[in-house]
Each structure stands twice: as structure tokens, then as C-alpha cells.
Backbone as a printed PyTorch tensor [residue, N CA C, xyz], in Angstrom:
tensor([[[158.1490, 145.8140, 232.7280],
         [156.8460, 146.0860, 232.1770],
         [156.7150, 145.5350, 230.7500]],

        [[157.4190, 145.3960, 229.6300],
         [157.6560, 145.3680, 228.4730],
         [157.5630, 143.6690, 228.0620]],

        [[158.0880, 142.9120, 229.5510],
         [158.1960, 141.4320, 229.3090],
         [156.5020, 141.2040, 229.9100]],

        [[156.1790, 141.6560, 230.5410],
         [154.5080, 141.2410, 230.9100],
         [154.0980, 141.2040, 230.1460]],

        [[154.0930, 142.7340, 229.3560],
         [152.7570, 143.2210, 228.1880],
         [153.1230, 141.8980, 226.9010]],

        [[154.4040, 142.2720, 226.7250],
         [154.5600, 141.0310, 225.8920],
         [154.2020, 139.8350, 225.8470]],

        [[154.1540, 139.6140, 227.5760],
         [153.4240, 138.0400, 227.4210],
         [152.0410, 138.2940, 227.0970]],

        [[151.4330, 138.7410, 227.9580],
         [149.8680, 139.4670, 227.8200],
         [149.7070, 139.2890, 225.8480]],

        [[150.1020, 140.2490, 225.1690],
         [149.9090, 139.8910, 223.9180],
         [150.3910, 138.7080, 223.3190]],

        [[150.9860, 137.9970, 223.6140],
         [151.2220, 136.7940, 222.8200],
         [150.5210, 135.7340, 223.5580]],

        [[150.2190, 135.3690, 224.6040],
         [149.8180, 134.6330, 225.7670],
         [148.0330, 134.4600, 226.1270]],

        [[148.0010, 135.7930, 226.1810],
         [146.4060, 136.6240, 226.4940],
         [146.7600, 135.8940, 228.4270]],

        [[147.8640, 136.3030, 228.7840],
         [147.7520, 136.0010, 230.7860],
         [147.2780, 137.7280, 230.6550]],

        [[146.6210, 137.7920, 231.7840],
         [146.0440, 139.0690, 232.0350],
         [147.3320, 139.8610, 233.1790]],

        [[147.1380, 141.3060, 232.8020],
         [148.5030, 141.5720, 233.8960],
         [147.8110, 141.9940, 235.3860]],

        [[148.4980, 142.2160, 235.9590],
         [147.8240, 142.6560, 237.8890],
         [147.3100, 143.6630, 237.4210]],

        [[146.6870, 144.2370, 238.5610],
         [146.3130, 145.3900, 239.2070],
         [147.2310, 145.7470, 239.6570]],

        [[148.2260, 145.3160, 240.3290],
         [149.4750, 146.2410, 240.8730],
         [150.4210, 146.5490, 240.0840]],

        [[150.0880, 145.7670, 238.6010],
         [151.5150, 146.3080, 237.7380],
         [150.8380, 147.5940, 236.9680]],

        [[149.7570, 147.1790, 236.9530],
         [149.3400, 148.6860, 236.1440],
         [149.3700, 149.4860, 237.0720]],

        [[149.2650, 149.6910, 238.3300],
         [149.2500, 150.7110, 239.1670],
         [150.9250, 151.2140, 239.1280]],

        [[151.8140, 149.8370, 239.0170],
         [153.4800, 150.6250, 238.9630],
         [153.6040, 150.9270, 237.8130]],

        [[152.7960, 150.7990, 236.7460],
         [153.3640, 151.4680, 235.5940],
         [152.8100, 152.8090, 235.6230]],

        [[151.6730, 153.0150, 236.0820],
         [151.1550, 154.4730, 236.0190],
         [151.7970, 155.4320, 236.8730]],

        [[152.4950, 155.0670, 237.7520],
         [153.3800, 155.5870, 239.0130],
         [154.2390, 155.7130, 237.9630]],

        [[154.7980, 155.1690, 237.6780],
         [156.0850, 155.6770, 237.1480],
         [156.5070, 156.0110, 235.5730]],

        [[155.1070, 156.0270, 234.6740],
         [154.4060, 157.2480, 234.1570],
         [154.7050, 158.4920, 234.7640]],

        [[153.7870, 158.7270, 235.7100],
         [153.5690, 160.2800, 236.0800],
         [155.0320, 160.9900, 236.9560]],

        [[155.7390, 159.6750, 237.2340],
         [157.2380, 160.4330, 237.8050],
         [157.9730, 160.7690, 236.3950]],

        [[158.1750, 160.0470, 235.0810],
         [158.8800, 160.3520, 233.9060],
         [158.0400, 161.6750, 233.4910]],

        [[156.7690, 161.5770, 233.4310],
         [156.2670, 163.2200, 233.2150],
         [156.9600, 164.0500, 233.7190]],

        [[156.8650, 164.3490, 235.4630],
         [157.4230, 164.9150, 235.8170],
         [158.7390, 165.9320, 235.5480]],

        [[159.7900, 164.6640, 235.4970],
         [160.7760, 165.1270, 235.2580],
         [160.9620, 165.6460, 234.1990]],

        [[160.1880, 165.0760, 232.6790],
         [160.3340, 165.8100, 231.3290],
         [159.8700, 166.9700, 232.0390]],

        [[158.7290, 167.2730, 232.5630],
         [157.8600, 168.7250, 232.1880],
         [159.1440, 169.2090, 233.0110]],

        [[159.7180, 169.2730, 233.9500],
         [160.4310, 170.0050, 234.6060],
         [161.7830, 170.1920, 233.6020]],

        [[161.7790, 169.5470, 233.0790],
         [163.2960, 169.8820, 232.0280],
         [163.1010, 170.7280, 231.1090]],

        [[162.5150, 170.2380, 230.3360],
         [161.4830, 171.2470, 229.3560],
         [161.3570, 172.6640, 229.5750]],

        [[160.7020, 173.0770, 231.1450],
         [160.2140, 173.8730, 231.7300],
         [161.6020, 174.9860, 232.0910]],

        [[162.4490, 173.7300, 232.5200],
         [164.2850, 174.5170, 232.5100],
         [165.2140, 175.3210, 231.4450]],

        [[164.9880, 173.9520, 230.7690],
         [165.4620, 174.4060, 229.2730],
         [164.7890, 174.8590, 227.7540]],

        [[163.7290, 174.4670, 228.0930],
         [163.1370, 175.1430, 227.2690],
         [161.4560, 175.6340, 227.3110]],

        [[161.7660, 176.8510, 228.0230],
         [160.1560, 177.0740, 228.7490],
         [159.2670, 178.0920, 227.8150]],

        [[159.8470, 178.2100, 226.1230],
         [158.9280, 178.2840, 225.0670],
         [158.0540, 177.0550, 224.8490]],

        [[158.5380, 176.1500, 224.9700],
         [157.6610, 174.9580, 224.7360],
         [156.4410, 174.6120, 226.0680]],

        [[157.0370, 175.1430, 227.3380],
         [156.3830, 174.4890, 228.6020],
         [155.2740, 175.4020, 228.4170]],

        [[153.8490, 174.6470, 228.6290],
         [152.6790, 175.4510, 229.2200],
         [152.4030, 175.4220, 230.3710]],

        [[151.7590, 176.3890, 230.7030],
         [151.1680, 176.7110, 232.2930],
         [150.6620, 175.1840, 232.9920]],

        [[149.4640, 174.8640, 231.8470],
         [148.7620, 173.7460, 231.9480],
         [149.4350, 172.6470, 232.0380]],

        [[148.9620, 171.3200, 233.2700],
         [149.6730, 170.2390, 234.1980],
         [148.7120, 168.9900, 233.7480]]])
């Protein structure tokens, strides 16, 4: 992801539709797992709210 965007800003190539769709996928799986750790180890910090 990091070598696209990079080109994208230095370049101006536009990125897919499917890479932003795998980056947002796997966004919301790294959420995941923070909120669930968080939520483990430290569930003063975790809110109800998702």
C-alpha cells in the first residue's frame, strides 16, 4: 500500500478501486484486533461504542 500511495503522490497515477477497497479491509481487521486487545487488557480504556 505505502509503494502505490507513494507513487500516487509523486507520480499523480491514480490508485484502483480494488486497492482502496484492500486497504479498507484491512483497516477494519487491524481495528479489530486493537479494539479486542485493548478490550482484554485494558478495558478502562475500551468503550461500549464500535
Amino acid at each position: 500500500m505505502r509503494k502505490q500511495r507513494n507513487i500516487n503522490d509523486y507520480e499523480g497515477d491514480p490508485i484502483s478501486d480494488q486497492a482502496v477497497i484492500e486497504c479498507i479491509k484491512q483497516a477494519e481487521q487491524l481495528y479489530q484486533v486493537v479494539y479486542s486487545w485493548i478490550a482484554d487488557n485494558r478495558p478502562d480504556l475500551a468503550s461500549n461504542e464500535k
